[in-house]
N, C-alpha and C positions, 0 to 999 in steps of 0.2 A: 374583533381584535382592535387595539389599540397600539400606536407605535407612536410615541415619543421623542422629539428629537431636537437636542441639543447643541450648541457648540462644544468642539473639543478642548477649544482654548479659550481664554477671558476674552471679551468685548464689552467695555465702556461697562454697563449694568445689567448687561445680559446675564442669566444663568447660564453655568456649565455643566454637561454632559454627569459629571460626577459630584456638582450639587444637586439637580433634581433625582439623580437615584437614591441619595440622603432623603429629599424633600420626602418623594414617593413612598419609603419607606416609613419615615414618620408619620405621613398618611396613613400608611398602611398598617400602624398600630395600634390605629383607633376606629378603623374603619372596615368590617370586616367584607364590605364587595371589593373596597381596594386589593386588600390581601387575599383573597382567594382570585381577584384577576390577576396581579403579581404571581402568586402559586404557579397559576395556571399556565403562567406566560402570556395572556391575553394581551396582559397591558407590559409592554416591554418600553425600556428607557433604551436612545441611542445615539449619539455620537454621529453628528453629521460631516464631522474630519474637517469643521471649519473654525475660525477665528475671528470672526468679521460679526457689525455688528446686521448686514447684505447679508443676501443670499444667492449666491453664486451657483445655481443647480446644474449647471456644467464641469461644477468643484465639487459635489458631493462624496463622500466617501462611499466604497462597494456595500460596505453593512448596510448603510442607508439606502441607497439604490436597491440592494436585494432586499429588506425590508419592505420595500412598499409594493414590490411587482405585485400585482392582483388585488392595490387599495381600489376603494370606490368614493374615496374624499380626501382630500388635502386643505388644511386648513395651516395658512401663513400666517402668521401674528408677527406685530410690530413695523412702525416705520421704514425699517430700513428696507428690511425681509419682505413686506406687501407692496409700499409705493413704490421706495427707489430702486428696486430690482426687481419687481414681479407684479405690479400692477397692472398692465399690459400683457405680461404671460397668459398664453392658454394652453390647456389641458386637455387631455385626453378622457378627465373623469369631471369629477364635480368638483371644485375648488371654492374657498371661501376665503378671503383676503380679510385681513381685520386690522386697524394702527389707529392710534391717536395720533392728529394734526401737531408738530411741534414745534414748526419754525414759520415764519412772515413767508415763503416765498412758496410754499406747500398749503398755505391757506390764500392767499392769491388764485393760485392754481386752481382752487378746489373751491374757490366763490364760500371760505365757509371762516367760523370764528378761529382762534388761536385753542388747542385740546377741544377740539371737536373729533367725534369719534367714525369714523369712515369704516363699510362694513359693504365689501362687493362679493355677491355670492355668484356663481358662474356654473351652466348646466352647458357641456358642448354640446353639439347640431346634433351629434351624432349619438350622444348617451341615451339608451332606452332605458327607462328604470320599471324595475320587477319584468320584464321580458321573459 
């Protein structure tokens, strides 16, 4: 299963909640694993009840929260959402962090060029996998 998730409101050039269910669908009419995961519900779009272009996981909305009880991966995308608010976050599961570098003081930080692509994949102490 796949869970999808969006802001509910614009941020700077983020997509929204109710663009990617557009996108997804367009996808989905040429694609036919797309639409039978769509069908199936596998792959659901949702609404993380935010605005920001941050991720606030203390601000999430209950769909989203109840959405992911029982993931086994979280995968953050984007600046804001990976370094400046969830870099340093840990998880209970396996998390993968993904942004391109965009500003002087983030490549400072990070010893690295100006769009350089930063990519932290994180297994906790405590995850056994196939167990």
């Amino acid at each position: 299963e796949v869970v999808l998730a969006a802001n509910s409101r614009p941020a700077i050039n983020d997509i929204t909640c109710h663009e990617l269910q557009i996108l997804v669908s367009q996808i989905a009419s040429i694609s036919p694993i797309i639409k039978a995961a769509q069908m199936s519900r596998s792959l659901r779009v949702v609404e993380n009840g935010l605005g920001s272009p941050c991720l606030d996981l203390s601000r999430v909305s209950k769909l989203i929260a109840d959405e992911c009880v029982g993931c086994d991966l979280i995968v953050i995308e984007g600046m804001g959402r990976a370094i400046h608010t969830n870099f340093c976050s840990e998880f209970s599961i396996e998390s993968l962090k993904l942004a391109v570098i965009k500003n002087k003081w983030l490549c400072e930080k990070f010893n690295c060029p100006m769009f350089a692509g930063v990519c932290k994949y994180e297994v906790p102490d405590n995850c056994c996998n196939n167990c």
